[in-house]
Each structure stands twice: as structure tokens, then as C-alpha cells.
N, C-alpha and C positions, 0 to 999 in steps of 0.2 A: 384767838376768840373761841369760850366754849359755846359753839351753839345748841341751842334749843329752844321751845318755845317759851321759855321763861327769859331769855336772852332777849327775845322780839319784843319782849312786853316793856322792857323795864326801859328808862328814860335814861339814866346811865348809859349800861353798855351801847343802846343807839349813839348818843354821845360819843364813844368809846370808838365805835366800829365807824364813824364819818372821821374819825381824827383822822386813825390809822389808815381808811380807802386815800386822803388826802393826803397824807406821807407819803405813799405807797404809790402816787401819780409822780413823784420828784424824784423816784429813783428807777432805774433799770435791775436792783437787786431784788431778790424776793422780800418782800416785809411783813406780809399778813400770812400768817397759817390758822385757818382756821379749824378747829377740830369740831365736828360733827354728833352730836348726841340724838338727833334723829331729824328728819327730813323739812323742817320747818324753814319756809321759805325765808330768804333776807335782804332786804332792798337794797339793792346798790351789789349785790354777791353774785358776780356771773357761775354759771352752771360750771363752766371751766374754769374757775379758780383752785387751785391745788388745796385739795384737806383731808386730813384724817378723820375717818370715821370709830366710833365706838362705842358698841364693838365694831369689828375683830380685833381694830390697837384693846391696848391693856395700858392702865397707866404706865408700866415699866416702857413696853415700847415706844409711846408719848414722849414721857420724861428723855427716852435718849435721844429721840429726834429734834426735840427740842434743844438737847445739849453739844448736837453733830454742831444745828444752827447757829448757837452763839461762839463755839466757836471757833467757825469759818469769821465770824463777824467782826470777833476782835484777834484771830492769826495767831488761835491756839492749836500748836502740833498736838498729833495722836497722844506724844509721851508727856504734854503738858506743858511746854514751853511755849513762851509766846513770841513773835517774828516777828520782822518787817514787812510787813504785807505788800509792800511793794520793792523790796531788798532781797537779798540771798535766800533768805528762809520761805520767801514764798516762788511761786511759778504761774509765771502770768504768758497767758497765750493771745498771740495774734489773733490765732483762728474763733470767727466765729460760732455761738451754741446757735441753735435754731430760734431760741428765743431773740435773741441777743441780735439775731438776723432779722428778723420779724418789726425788731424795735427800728432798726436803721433804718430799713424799706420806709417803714410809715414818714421817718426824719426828714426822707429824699426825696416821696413821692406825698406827701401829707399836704400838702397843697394841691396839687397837680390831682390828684385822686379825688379828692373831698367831694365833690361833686358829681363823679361818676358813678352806675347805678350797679346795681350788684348783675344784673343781666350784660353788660359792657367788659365787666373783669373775668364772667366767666366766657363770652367768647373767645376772648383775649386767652382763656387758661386755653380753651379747646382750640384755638389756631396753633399755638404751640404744640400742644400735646399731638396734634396731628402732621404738621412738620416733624416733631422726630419722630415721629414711626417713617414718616417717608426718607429723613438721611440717613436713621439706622438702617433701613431696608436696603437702600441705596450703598450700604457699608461707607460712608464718610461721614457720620457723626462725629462731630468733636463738640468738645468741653461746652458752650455758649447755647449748644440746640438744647442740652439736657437744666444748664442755668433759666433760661429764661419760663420752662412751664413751672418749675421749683419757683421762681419771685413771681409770676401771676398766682401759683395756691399758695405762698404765704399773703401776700394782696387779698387774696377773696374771704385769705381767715382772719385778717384784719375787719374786713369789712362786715363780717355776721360777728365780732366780737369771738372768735375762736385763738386760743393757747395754742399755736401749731407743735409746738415741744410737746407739751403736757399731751395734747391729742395723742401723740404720736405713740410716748412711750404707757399711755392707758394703756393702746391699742396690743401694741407691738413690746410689750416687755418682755421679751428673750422669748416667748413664745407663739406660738399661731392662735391668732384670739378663736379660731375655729374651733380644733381638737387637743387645744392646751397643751401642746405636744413640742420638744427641741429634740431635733427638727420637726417639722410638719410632717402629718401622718394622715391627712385627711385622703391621697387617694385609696389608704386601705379602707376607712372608718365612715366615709361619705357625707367629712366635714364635720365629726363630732367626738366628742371625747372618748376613745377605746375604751374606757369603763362604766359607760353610762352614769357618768357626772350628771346631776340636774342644776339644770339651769343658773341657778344661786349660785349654786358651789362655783362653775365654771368665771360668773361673774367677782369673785371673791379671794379666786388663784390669779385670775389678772391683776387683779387691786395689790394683792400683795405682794407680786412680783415687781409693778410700780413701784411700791411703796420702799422698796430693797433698791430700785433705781434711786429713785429720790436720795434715801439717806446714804449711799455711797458716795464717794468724791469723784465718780462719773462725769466727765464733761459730754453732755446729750448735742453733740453737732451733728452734721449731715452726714462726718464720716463715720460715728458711731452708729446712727441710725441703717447706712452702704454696709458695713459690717452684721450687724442685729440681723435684717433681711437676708445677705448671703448667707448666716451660719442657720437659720431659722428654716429657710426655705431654698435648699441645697437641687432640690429637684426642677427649680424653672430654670438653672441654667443646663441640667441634662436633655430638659425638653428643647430649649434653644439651638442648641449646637446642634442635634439629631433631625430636628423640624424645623427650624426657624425661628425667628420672631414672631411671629404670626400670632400665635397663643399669646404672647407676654401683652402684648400691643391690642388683641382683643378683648382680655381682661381688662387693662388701663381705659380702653375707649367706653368700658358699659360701667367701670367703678367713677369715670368722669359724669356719665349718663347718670349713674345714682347721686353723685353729688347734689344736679339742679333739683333731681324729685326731692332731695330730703329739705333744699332751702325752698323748693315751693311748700310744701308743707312746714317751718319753719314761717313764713310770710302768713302760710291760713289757717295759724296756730295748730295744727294738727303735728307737726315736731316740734323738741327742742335746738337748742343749740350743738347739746352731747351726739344729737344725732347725725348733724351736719359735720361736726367736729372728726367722727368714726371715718365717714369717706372719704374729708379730704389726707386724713391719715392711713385711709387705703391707697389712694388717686398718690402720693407721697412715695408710700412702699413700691407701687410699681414703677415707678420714675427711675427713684435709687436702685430696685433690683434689675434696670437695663445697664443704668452708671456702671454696676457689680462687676457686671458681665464684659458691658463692652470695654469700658478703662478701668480696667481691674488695677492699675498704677497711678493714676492721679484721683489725690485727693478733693474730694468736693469743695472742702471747705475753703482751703488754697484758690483754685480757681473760682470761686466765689467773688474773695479778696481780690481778686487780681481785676476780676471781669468789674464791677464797680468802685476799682481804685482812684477814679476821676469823681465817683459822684453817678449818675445819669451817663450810660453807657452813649444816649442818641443826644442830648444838649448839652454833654460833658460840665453838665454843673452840679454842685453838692446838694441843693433843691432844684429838682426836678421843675422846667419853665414849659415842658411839652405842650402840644393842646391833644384833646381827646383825635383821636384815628391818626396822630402824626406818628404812629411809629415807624421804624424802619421798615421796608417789602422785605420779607422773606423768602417767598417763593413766586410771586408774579413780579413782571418787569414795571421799575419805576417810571412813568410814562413822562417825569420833567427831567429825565436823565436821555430819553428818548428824542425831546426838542430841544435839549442843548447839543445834540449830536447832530440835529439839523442843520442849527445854526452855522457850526464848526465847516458844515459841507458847502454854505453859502459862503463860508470867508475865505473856503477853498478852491472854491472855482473862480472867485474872485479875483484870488493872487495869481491864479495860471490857468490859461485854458487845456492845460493838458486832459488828455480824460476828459473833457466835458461830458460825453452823452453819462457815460459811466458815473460819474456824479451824480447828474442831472436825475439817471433813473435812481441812486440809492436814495435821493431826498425825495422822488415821487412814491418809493417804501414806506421813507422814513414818516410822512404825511399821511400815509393809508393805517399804519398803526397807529397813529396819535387817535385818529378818527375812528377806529373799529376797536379800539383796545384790545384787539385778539390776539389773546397770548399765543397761539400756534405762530401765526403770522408774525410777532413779536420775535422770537426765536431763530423762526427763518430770516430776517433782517441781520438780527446779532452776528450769524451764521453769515453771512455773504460780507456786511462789513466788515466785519475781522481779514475776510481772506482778500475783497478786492483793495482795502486800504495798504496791508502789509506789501500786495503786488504794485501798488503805488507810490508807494513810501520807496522800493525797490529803485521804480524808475524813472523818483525826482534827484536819485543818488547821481552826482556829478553833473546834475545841470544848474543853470546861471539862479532856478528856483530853490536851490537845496535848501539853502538858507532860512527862507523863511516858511518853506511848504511841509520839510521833513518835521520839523518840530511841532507844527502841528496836527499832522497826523500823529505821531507819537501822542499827543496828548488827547486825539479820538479815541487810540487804542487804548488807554489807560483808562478811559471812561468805561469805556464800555463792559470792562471787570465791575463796575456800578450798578449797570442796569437791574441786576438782580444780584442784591445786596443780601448777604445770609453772612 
């Protein structure tokens, strides 16, 4: 689509551009590029839909972008042959693009979400986001702490209508959107272009480092993007190892912080979308520049794939049947995991008096946690059943109760690895 204001006007192309936004709902492919002849708004045209502006394109750069397009379309190689697109001549990957990510989520949770508010999904990002800084800190991060803030901000860029790809590689096209710089240079420059770039220019070297993304045979996944970030900004992992996390995790906590300011402005018309779009593709880069750091060996994409291989990680179905706040405890003790441990203590004293008082006091615990929900107190319970059950499980070994007393302790002790589910 050439837009401009003569585009807006005409009763045609409107025609034209409702056909193709209505194609362009039935596929997961790219299908609309629109190219840009000056800023005239267009109904139905989100801010983040991918287009060439011109200027800077030239018809010549146009023309080939459009000729990359057609054909990937119809499984034309570089030297002009044409393939099987889904045979020998082409390569088709598992792994998912960020797009391609974005689209599934919606598939899985587009029920289930529909009706949760944009305030609900960013809690949700910022519980996350603040559990891994606490298991990175703690050094037992693995794969799932770093999953889960990555599907709440594709979730919240679903929800304002944001491209999380496109955001990303605006932002992050091989260079630091700050000091236009590979690598980043901004602790010498104080965040700005070492040559007194103005402001245009800087906005214009990103576009078209985009625009070299774009028409390349790039696949934009989360491992390219884990890669872009490490080669980009080589200096947060010398800060890391030297100092800590600290630094990485207090920039993530206030680029989350700017997220909600840019959607409340966004809600009281004072931003747009592009603006919303920029942070959660900051709130992104620092995610993956921890991934970088800490499993510099596993791929994103991969455990992606892996961790929603079922569909819905917590109702293990392909649409998501969750209700709102049912997700799984993180980090505080699940309090129905706490009363079935109860129970198990009453079917225990039940079967044998051994141990009575000893029982008798872990369920008058087990009772004062359910009622106070305090997680200290929580902890210290977990903390004594473990040890007086294993001592007890000990000393029903060869009596006339083993039978049926051991097995169920064993099966306390395996609960209670539940009470705090991560």
C-alpha cells in the first residue's frame, strides 16, 4: 500500500486496504507492507505495523524489498530456482520467531485472557520479573524463572496491540538505540552519539538498520535477539561478574517501572503505542541480557518449545481453562497443600498411636498456619515435618504398622516438595 493523503481520500484504495487488513487476519505470514509517503493517518493501521518510509527508501530499495518478499512467497533461491517449500530446498524450523511466539500465546491463552485488564497482566509481568532477580541472586535460576516474565511481556504486548518482534528489532537493530554504537559506548558519551548526531539522524540510522534486518533471511527469535544484546552490550556482563546482578536487575525493575507510566499515558492519550512498544522492548533486552549471562548454553527458543510442549504449563491443555489468580505459588507456601498435609497427619494417628503427642503437635502447626498464613511460620512447619516425619517413617520400619504407615508418610514427604511450587 502507497500511503498518503490521497490514499485516505480515495474510495478504492479504502476498499483495497480493508480486503488485504482481512487476508492479513487468516495468516500468521507477513501480507501487508505498507510503504509510507508521509505521515497521514489510516484507519484500521496500527502504529506498529512494519513499513517503509520514503524517503529515506528510493524506489530501487523498494523494488528489491518487495522482490526479497515475493520470493520467499513462492520458494525462489537467491540464484533463481524455485523449491519445495516444504521439501529439500527449503528449511523449516521448530523453533519459534518472537512473532510466531506472540501468535501462539494469544492461541493458548485468548480465551482465558480476554477479559483480564491490562493492570492484572502487568502485575503478573512484575511478580515474575521480581522472582528472578531473587533466584538469580540466590544462583538457582533455571530455564522457566527466565520463560515466564518473557510470556507475561509478550501477553501485555498483545494486550496494548504491540508487534513484540518489530518493537524489538526497531529498538535493538545491532545497535544501542542510545549512542548508535556496536558495541554500546554510552559510559564514555553519557548516552549519546560520540559525534553529535541530531536527533533525526539517530532516529533514521535505527530505521535503517531495521530495515537491513527486515530484508535479510534473518530468523528474529529470542535466540537472535540473546545474541544482538550480548554482542551489543558486552559491558553488563563485565559489570555482573565484578559486582553482581544488582545493576542488571535494577535497571530491569525501573525499565518495568517505565512500561506502566508509558501505558498510563497511552490510556490518557498523552502516548502512543510506539511508545509503549520501546519499553517493553527495553523491559525484553534485560531479560535476555541475564539469559546471556547466566545460560550462556541453552537456547531460548528450545526451552520455550519445551516448557509449553503440553499447551498451558498449569492446566496442561492447548486452550488455556485457568481462572484469573489461579496460577501456580512461586515463592509463598500454597496454603491447600498445607491442609492436605493435615489431613494425612489425621489418617496417621489414626492408623497407629505411635508418636501420638508428636503428631498431635505438628497438626496443632499445621492449623496455626492455615489461620495466620505467615509465611515465616510456614517454613518453620515445612522445616520440622520433613525432619520429624523421615524420624518416624524410621521407626514404623519393622513393626506390625510398616505397612500401611510407611507409605504414607512417604507420600507427606513428597508433598511437601509442593508447598512451594517454583
Amino acid at each position: 500500500m502507497l500511503i498518503s493523503q490521497h490514499y485516505a481520500s480515495k474510495l478504492w484504495t479504502n476498499h483495497e486496504r480493508k480486503a488485504a487488513q482481512a487476508r492479513a487476519l487468516l495468516t500468521d505470514a507477513e501480507y501487508v507492507l505498507p510503504i509510507r509517503l508521509d505521515k497521514t493517518e489510516i484507519p484500521g493501521l496500527l502504529p506498529t505495523t512494519m513499513c517503509l518510509y520514503w524517503p529515506p527508501e528510493t524506489s530501487e530499495t523498494i523494488a528489491e524489498a518487495v522482490r526479497k518478499k515475493l520470493s520467499q512467497l513462492v520458494g525462489i533461491t537467491p540464484q533463481g530456482k524455485q523449491t519445495d517449500r516444504e521439501g529439500a530446498g527449503s528449511k523449516k524450523s521448530d523453533k519459534p520467531t518472537i512473532r510466531s511466539f506472540q501468535i501462539s500465546l494469544e492461541k493458548t491463552y485468548g480465551t482465558a485472557n480476554k477479559d483480564l485488564s491490562i493492570d492484572y497482566v502487568y502485575g503478573y509481568l512484575c511478580r515474575t520479573v521480581g522472582y528472578l532477580s531473587k533466584s538469580v541472586s540466590k544462583r538457582n535460576a533455571v530455564e522457566k524463572d527466565f520463560i515466564r516474565p518473557i510470556s507475561w511481556l509478550v501477553t501485555f504486548a498483545s494486550q496494548v496491540g504491540s508487534d513484540l518482534q518489530d518493537s524489538f528489532i526497531s529498538r535493538y537493530s545491532g545497535r544501542c538505540p542510545s549512542c548508535v554504537q556496536a558495541p554500546c559506548v554510552c559510559f564514555k558519551t553519557d548516552k549519546k552519539p560520540p559525534n553529535e548526531m541530531p536527533a533525526y539522524q539517530v532516529n533514521e540510522e535505527l530505521y535503517m538498520s531495521r530495515n537491513m534486518i527486515m530484508n535479510s533471511k534473518a530468523t528474529v527469535d529470542f535466540d537472535y535477539a540473546k545474541r544482538c544484546i550480548g554482542s551489543v552490550f558486552p559491558n553488563n556482563e563485565i559489570i555482573w561478574h565484578h559486582a553482581g546482578p544488582g545493576f542488571h536487575f535494577s535497571k530491569l525493575a525501573e525499565e518495568a517501572a517505565e512500561v506502566h507510566e508509558a501505558v498510563s499515558g497511552l490510556v490518557t492519550g498523552r502516548k502512543n503505542v510506539k511508545a509503549v512498544s520501546d519499553e517493553l522492548a527495553d523491559v525484553l533486552a534485560w531479560i535476555l541480557g541475564a539469559w546471556y549471562i547466566v545460560l550462556p548454553r541453552k537456547s531460548v527458543d528450545q526451552e520455550i518449545v519445551n516448557y509449553y510442549f503440553n499447551g498451558c504449563p498449569v492446566c496442561q491443555r492447548k486452550q488455556c481453562r485457568c481462572k484469573p489468580y489461579s496460577r501456580r505459588p512461586q515463592n509463598l507456601f500454597d496454603s491447600s497443600v498445607i491442609s492436605d498435609l493435615g489431613q494425612r497427619l489425621n489418617q496417621l494417628l489414626a492408623l497407629s498411636p505411635i508418636s501420638k503427642e508428636e503428631i498431635e503437635e505438628l497438626s496443632k502447626s499445621v492449623l496455626a498456619v492455615i489461620e495466620t498464613q505467615g509465611d515465616p511460620l510456614a517454613r518453620l512447619l515445612i522445616s520440622q515435618l520433613e525432619s520429624k516425619l523421615s524420624r518416624l517413617k524410621d521407626r514404623y520400619m519393622g513393626t506390625h504398622e510398616a505397612e500401611t504407615c510407611v507409605p504414607l508418610i512417604s507420600i507427606m514427604l513428597n508433598e511437601i516438595q509442593k508447598v512451594y511450587y517454583q
